[in-house]
N, C-alpha and C positions, 0 to 999 in steps of 0.2 A: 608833274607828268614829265615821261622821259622818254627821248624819241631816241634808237640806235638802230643806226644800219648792221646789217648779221649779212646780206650779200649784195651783191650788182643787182639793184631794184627791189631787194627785200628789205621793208622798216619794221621793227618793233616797238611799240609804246608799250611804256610799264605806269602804274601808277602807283605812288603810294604816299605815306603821311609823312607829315615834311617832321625829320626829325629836330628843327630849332624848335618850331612851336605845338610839335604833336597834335596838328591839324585844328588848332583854336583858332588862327589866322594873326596873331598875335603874341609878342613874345612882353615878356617883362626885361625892364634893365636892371644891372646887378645894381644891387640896393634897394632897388625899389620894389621890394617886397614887401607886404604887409608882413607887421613883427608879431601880430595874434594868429594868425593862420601861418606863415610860414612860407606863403605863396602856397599853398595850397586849394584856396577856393571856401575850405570849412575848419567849423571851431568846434571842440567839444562840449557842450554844456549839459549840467545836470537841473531839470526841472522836476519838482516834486506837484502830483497832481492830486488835486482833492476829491478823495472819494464820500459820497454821500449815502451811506446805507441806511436804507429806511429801516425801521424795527420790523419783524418778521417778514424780512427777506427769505426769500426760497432760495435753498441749495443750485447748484450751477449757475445763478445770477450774473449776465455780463453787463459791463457797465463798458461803454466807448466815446474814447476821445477823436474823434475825426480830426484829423491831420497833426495829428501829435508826436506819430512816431518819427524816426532818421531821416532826415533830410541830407541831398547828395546834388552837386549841379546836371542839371539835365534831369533831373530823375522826377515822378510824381511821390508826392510825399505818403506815408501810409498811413494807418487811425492804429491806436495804443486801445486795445482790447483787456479789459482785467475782469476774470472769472474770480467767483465768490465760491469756497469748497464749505463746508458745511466740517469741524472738528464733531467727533463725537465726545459727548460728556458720560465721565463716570457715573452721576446719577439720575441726570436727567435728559430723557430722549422727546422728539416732536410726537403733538397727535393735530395731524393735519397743520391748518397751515399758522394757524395763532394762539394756540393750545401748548402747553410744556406738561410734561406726564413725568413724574415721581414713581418710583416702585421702595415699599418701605412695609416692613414686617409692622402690624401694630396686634396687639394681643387685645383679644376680645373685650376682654371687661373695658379696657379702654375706648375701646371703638366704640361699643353701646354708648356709653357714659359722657361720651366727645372728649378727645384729647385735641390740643396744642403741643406743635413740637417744631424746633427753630432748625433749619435747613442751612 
């Protein structure tokens, strides 16, 4: 804080963030910087998270990791959200929710008579 007189019995305070330590209260000495952050406070790292998908899972599916995503000083950390989209397949579509449906020409005499045939 900074106090200046502007006239005979007028002061003004100003206040603002001290620019050695950008208001942490705190400075580092040169050198003494951490050589993985940079002085910086954060490091980047890549975590890979294991997803568990059960067999006839439903389309939009989210699966959440609670406090997994970017972490920052000062900050509350957030959850890593991963939606499941459903690809459509060339020959085979859902009927309901654990059911697979095949659509396939088969010629009558076959049909009566029962065919096998490798998909």
């Amino acid at each position: 804080m900074t106090t200046r007189q502007v006239a005979p019995g007028y002061v003004m305070q100003q206040q603002s963030t001290c620019h050695a330590c950008n208001g942490y209260g705190a400075t580092v000495p040169p050198g003494g910087t951490c050589r993985s952050c940079r002085g910086s406070g954060m490091m980047q790292n890549t975590v890979k998270l294991k997803v568990n998908v059960p067999p006839n899972c439903p389309d939009h599916q989210r699966f959440t990791f609670p406090g997994k995503a970017d972490e920052a000083p000062d900050m509350e950390t957030g959850d890593v959200v991963i939606e499941l989209r459903e690809k459509t397949h060339p020959l085979f579509s859902r009927l309901g929710s654990a059911d697979l449906l095949l659509e396939q020409k088969v010629p009558l005499i076959d049909a009566l008579s029962g065919v096998r045939f490798s998909v």
